[in-house]
LUMSEZA-645615 format. One record per residue (C-alpha): x, y, z; residue in three letters. Coordinates in steps of 0.02 Angstrom, whole numbers, padded with zeros to 5 digits, always signed. Example, Ala and Ser with C-alpha at 12.3 -4.5 7.8 and 13.67 -1.06 7.14 Angstrom:
2
+00615-00225+00390ALA+00684-00053+00357SER
This chain:
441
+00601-02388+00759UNK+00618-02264+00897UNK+00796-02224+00860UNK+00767-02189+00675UNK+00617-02067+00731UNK+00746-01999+00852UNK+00859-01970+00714UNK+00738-01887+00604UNK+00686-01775+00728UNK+00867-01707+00763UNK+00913-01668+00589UNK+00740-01584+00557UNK+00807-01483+00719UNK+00958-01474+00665UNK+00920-01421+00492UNK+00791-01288+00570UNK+00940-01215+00674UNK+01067-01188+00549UNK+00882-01095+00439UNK+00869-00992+00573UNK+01061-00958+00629UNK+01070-00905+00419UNK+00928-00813+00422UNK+00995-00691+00558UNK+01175-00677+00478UNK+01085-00632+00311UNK+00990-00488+00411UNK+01146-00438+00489UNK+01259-00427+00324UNK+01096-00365+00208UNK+01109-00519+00080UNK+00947-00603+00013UNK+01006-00724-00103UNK+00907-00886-00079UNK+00753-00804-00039UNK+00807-00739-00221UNK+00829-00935-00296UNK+00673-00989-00222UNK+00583-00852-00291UNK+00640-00917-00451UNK+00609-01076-00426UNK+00426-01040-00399UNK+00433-00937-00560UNK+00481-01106-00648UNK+00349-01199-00547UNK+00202-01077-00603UNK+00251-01106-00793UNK+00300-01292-00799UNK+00119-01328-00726UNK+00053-01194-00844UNK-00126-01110-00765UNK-00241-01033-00891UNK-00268-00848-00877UNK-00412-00777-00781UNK-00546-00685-00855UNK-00508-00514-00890UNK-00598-00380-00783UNK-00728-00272-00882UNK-00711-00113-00765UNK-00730+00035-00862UNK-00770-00044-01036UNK-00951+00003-01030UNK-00897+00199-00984UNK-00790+00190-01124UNK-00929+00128-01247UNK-01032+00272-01175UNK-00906+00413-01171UNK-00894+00392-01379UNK-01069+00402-01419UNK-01141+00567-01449UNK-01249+00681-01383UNK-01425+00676-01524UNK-01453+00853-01436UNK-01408+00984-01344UNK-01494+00973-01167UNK-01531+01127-01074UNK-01657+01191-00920UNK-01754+01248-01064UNK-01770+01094-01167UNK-01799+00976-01021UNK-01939+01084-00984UNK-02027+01079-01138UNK-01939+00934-01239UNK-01918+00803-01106UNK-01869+00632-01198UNK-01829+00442-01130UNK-01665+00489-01183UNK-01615+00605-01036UNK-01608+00506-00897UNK-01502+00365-00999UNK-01332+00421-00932UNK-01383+00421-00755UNK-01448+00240-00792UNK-01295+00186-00869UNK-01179+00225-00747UNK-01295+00178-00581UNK-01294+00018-00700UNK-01106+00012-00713UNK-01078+00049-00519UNK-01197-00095-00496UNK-01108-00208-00598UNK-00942-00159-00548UNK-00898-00021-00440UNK-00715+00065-00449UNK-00711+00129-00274UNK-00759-00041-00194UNK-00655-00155-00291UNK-00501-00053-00220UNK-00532-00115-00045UNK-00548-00319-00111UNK-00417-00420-00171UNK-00392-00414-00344UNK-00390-00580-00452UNK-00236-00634-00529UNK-00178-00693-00700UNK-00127-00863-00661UNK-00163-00966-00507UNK-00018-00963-00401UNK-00105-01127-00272UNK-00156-01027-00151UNK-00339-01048-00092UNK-00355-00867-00050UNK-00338-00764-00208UNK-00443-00752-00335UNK-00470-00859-00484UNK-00603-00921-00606UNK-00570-01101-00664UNK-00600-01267-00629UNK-00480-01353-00546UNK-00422-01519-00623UNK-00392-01688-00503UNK-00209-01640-00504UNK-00222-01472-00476UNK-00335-01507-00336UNK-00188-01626-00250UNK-00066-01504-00278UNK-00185-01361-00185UNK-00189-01465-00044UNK+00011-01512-00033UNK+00046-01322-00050UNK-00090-01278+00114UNK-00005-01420+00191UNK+00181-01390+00165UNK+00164-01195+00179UNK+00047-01196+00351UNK+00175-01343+00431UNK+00343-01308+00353UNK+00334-01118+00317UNK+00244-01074+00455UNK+00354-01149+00578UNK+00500-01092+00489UNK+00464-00909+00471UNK+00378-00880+00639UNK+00525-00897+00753UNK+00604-00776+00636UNK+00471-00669+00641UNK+00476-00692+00847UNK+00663-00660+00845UNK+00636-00475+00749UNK+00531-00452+00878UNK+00651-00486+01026UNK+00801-00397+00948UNK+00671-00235+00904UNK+00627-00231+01100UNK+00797-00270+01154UNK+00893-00134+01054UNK+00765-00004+01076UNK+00777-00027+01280UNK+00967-00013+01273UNK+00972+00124+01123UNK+00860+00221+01249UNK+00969+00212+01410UNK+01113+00265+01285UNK+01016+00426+01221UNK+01014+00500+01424UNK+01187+00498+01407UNK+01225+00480+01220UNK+01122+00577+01123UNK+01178+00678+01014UNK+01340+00543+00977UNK+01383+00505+00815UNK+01400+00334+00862UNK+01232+00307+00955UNK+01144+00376+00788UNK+01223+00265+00686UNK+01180+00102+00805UNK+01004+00152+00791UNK+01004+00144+00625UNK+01087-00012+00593UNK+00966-00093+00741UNK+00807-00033+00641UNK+00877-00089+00467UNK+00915-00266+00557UNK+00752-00281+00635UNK+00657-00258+00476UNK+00792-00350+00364UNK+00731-00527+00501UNK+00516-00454+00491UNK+00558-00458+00307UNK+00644-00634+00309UNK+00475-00692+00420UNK+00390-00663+00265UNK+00518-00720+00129UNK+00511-00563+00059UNK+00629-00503-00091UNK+00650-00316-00120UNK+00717-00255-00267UNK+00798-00068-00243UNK+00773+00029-00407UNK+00851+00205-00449UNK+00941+00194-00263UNK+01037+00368-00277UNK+00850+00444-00258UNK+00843+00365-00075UNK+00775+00522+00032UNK+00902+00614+00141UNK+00890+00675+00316UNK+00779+00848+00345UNK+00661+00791+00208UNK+00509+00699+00170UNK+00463+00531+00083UNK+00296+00478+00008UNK+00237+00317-00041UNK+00075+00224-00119UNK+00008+00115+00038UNK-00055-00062+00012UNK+00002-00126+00185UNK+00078-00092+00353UNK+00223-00206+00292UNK+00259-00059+00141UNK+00364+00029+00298UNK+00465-00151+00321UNK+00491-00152+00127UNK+00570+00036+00136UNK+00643+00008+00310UNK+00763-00122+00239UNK+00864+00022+00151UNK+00878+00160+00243UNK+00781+00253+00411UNK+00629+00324+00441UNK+00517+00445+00565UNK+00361+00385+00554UNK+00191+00463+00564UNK+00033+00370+00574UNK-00116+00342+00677UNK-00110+00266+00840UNK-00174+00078+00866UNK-00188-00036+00986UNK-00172-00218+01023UNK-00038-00311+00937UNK+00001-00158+00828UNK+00012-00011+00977UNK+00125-00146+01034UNK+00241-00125+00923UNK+00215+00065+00887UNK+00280+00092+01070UNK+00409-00013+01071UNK+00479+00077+00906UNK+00441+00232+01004UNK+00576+00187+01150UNK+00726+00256+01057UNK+00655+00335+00917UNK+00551+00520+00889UNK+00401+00461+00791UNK+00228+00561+00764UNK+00101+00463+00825UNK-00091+00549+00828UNK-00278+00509+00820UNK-00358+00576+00667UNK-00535+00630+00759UNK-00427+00747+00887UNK-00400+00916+00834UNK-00260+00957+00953UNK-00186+00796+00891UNK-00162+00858+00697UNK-00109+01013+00778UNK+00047+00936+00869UNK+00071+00837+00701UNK+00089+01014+00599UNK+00194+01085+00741UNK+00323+00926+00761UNK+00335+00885+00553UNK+00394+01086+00554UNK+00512+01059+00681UNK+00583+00897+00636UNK+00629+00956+00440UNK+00724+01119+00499UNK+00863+01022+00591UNK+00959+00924+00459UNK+01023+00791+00559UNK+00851+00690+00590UNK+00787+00556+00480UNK+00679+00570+00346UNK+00490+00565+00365UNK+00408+00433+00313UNK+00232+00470+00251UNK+00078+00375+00160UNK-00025+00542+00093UNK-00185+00412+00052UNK-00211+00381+00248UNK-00271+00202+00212UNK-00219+00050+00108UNK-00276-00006-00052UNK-00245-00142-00131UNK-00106-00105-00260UNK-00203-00055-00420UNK-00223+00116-00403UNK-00186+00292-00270UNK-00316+00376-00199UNK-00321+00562-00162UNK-00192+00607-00075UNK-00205+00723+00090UNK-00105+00900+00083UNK-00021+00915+00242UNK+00151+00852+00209UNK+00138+00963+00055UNK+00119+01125+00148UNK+00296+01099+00263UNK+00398+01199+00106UNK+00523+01027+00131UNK+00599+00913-00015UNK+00476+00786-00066UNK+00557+00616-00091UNK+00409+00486-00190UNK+00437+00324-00192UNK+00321+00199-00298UNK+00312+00010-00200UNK+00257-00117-00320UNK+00198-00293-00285UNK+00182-00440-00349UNK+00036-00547-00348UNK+00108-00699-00403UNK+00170-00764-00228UNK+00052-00693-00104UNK-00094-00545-00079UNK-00006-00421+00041UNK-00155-00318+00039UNK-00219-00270+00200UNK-00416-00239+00243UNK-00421-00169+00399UNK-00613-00186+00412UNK-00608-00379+00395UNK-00424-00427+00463UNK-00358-00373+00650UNK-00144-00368+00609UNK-00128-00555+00687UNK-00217-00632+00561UNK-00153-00538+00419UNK+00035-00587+00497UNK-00026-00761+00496UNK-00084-00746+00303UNK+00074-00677+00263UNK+00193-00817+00343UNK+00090-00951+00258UNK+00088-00865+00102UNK+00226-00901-00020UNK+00332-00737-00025UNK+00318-00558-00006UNK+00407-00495-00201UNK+00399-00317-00197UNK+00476-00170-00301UNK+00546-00019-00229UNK+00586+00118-00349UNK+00633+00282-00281UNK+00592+00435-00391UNK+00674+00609-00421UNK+00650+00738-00270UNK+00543+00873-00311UNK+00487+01028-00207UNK+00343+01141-00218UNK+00351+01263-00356UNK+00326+01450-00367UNK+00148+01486-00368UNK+00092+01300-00353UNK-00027+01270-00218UNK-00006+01125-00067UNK-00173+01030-00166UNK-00107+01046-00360UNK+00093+00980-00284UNK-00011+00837-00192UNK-00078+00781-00349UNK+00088+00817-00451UNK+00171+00686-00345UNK+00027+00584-00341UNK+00013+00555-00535UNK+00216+00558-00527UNK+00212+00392-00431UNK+00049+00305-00543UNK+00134+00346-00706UNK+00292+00262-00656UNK+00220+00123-00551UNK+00088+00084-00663UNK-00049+00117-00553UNK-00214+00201-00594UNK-00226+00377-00535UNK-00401+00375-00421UNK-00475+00567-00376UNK-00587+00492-00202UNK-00530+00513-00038UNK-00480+00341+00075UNK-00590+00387+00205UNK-00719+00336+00096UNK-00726+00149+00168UNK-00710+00226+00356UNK-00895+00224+00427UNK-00965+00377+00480UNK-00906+00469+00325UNK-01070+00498+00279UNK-01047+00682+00234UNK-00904+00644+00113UNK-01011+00553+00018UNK-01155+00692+00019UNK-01019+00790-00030UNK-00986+00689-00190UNK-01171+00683-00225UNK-01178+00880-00215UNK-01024+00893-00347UNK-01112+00781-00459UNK-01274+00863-00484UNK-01155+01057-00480UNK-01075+00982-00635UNK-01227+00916-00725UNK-01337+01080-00698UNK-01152+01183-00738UNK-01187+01085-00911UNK-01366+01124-00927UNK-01345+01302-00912UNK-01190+01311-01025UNK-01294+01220-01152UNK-01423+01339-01148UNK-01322+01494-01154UNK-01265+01396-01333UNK-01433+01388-01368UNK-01488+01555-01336UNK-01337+01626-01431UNK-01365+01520-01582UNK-01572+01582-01577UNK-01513+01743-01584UNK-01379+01735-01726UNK-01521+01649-01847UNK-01626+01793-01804UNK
């Protein structure tokens, strides 16, 4: 008895080993192909048990309906002094109804449900479960939190040990090394290697699209952002300077370490002198042609993969080549989105290695730069809808920030638009009016 449970535990060691020893080889040569098969293989799963679809979501059907109808009358200052109906107010109603019901900032910030059920307890789905799909719920939490999990997090432990390890030694080479042609290009295979194992933790597959777009050094690349693993998904193919704000804990971790060998912009977003030293640096690093491209996310915080939100104008105003990039995921295998207000980065790392894959889609799009008489705010949002018409991805005008607390003057800064707009439209209505007393005079 105790031999054959001897023998079971060596090959499951054994067999673990030779996962592992592959796993690092594939990072090392750039190949992906099982991850590919089993991706495939869960494709074939999904339809064979066939899930019904989930309920369609109603968001903007009831604008729609309202948007048609028209207006009985002309409303003016005039005629809602003297000719005040029930009418008036119905618009307001309707849409504090509608953001009531469903609201289209919100729902950005929450995982979105999916079409069919892909066994995983933590999206979202509206059916009943039947006996067997309830057994086979439970033998997916069990087989992915057991077998996965101890699978992909020695992986994810050994990306971790090789990103430390090369970025001490890459940093006692640059005292003496440089500016060597041969130092740069260790760095960057060490950083493509290091996310090529974080993105094997996660069984992701990446799928490169339009490739001969990939941004070149001395410019600038801009991305949708759904999730602090979006830089891990571009980071596979090529090497970045990135900018972001500074954390701490288990992420500030890893920012420093990343920071050993390589020039990135880290800053706090409340400091002043901090965005200052952000302009100054971006300036400098795009005017010398041999330094990576910078990698930016213009939205300043993630949503969750349906739509961009405004993005900010400061990359826009450096007069450098834009290089936007659209990542796509997909839902099927796993919910990469990441809610900072809910999840510290531990958990969410957990999520993700239980989760079935990471399938994402990286297209990269034509460069663009800033054209003559175009301002930093109108290119902003010419590369903005650039990246939601191709991506498929609604094109959202509110600021990130939104979900931030303390942003309580944004949002009386919204309020003060709206009711510009409305009385804009009273007093344009009664200029009509006045103009059409007079002409029947």
């Amino acid at each position: 008895m105790w031999n054959i449970l001897w023998n079971a535990v060596f090959y499951v060691g054994y067999a673990w080993v030779l996962m592992l020893c592959y796993t690092v080889l594939s990072a090392l040569l750039g190949t992906d192909w099982i991850r590919r098969v089993y991706v495939e293989f869960l494709r074939r799963l999904y339809r064979f048990f066939g899930s019904k679809k989930a309920k369609h979501s109603t968001h903007g059907k009831h604008s729609e309906e309202f948007s048609d109808r028209p207006f009985v009358r002309n409303r003016s200052f005039r005629t809602l002094k003297h000719e005040f109906q029930l009418y008036d107010p119905c618009d307001f109603i309707c849409s504090g109804v509608e953001v009531l019901v469903e609201d289209g900032v919100t729902k950005c910030f929450s995982t979105e449900e999916v079409e069919d059920w892909n066994f995983l307890t933590r999206t979202k789905f509206h059916m009943h479960l039947s006996p067997r799909a309830e057994v086979l719920l439970w033998l997916s939490v069990v087989f992915r939190f057991s077998v996965f999990f101890l699978i992909r997090l020695p992986i994810g432990i050994c990306s971790l040990l090789w990103l430390v390890g090369t970025m001490v030694v890459l940093s006692i080479l640059g005292f003496y090394f440089r500016e060597a042609q041969w130092r740069i290009k260790a760095e960057h295979f060490c950083s493509k290697v290091c996310c090529r194992l974080l993105a094997a933790s996660f069984s992701a597959v990446i799928t490169i699209h339009q490739p001969h777009n990939r941004a070149k050094r001395g410019s600038v690349c801009v991305a949708n952002h759904t999730t602090p693993i979006d830089i891990v998904m571009l980071a596979v193919d090529n090497c970045f300077t990135l900018v972001g704000q500074k954390h701490g804990g288990f992420t500030g971790i890893l920012q420093n370490a990343c920071s050993l060998a390589q020039r990135h912009i880290w800053f706090e977003r409340k400091v002043a002198e901090d965005r200052l030293m952000v302009t100054k640096r971006l300036k400098e690093h795009i005017t010398d042609s041999r330094n990576h491209p910078i990698l930016i996310f213009p939205e300043g915080t993630c949503i969750n993969n349906t739509g961009v939100f405004m993005f900010k104008k400061g990359c826009f105003e450096l007069d450098a080549t834009i290089y936007p990039v659209v990542i796509k995921y997909q839902r099927d295998f796993a919910d990469p989105f990441w809610n900072s207000q809910e999840q510290n980065m531990l958990t969410y790392i957990f999520m993700l290695m239980t989760s079935w894959a990471i399938v994402c889609d990286v297209t990269y799009l034509e460069p663009t730069k800033i054209m003559e008489g175009e301002t930093a705010i109108e290119f902003a949002q010419r590369v903005k809808a650039d990246i939601c018409h191709n991506g498929g991805l609604v094109d959202l005008p509110w600021d990130g920030m939104i979900k931030r607390p303390g942003n309580e003057s944004y949002l009386r800064k919204l309020i003060e638009e709206e009711r510009r707009f409305y009385f804009e439209g009273l007093e344009i209505n009664e200029v009509c009016n006045d103009e059409s007393y007079e002409s029947d005079l």
